[in-house]
C-alpha positions as CSV (number, residue, x, y, z in Angstrom):
1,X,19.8,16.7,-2.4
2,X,17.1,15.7,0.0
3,X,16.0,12.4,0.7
4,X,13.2,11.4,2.8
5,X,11.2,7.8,3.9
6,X,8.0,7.7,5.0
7,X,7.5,4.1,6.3
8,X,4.4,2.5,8.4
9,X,4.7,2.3,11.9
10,X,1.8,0.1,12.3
11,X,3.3,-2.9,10.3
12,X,6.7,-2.1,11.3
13,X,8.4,-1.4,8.3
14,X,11.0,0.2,9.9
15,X,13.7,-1.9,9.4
16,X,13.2,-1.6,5.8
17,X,13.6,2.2,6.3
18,X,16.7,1.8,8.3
19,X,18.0,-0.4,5.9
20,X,17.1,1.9,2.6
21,X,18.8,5.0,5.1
22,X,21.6,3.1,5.4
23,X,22.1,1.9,1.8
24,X,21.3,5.8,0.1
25,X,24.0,7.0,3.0
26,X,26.8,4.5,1.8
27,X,26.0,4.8,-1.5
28,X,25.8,8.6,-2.3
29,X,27.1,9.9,1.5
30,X,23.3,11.6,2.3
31,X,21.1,11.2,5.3
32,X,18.1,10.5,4.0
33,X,15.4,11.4,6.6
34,X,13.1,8.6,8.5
35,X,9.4,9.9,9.2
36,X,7.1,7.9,11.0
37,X,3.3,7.1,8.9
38,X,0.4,4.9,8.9
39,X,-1.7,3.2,6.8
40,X,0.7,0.8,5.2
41,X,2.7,3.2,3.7
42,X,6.1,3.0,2.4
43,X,7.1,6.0,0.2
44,X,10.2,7.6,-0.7
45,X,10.5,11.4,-1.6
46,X,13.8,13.3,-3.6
47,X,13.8,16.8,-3.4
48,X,9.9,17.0,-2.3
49,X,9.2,14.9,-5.1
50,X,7.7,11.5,-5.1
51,X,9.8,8.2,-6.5
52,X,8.5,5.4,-5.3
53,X,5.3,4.8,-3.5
54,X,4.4,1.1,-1.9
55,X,0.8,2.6,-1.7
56,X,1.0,2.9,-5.7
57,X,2.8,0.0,-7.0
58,X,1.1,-2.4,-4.2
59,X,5.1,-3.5,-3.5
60,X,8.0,-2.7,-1.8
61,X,11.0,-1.8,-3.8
62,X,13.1,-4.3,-5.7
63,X,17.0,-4.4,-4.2
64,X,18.6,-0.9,-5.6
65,X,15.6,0.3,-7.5
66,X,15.3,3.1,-5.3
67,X,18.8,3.7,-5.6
68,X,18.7,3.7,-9.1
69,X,16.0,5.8,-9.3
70,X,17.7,8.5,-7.5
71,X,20.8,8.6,-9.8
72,X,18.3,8.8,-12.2
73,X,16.4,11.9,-10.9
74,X,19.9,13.3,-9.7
75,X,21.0,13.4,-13.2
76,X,18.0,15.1,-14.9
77,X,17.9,17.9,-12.3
């Protein structure tokens, strides 16, 4: 399993990224992978595939969504 984040230096959303990492790495004991973007983004990416985008849904994600989202994508793969 491969998990990355894409997050926006520019408007420092780093700490949300750190704070997803750490949250996918307690919960299903994977480093998900920080990578540095622009433009307001805020995506997250499971094996190359895209499963939540701030860019599309105009939001950040809700509190476990993401990690929700993976189990879901981890169990249909």
């Amino acid at each position: 399993m491969k998990i990355s984040i894409e997050y926006c230096m520019q408007w420092n959303y780093e700490p949300k990224a750190f704070s997803l990492k750490e949250s996918i790495k307690r919960q299903f004991g994977i480093e998900a992978e920080l990578i540095e973007g622009s433009g307001g983004v805020f995506e997250v990416n499971f094996n190359n595939s895209l499963i939540f985008s701030k860019k599309e849904s105009g939001r950040f994600p809700n509190e476990n969504e993401v990690e929700d989202l993976i189990e879901y994508y981890e169990s249909v793969t």
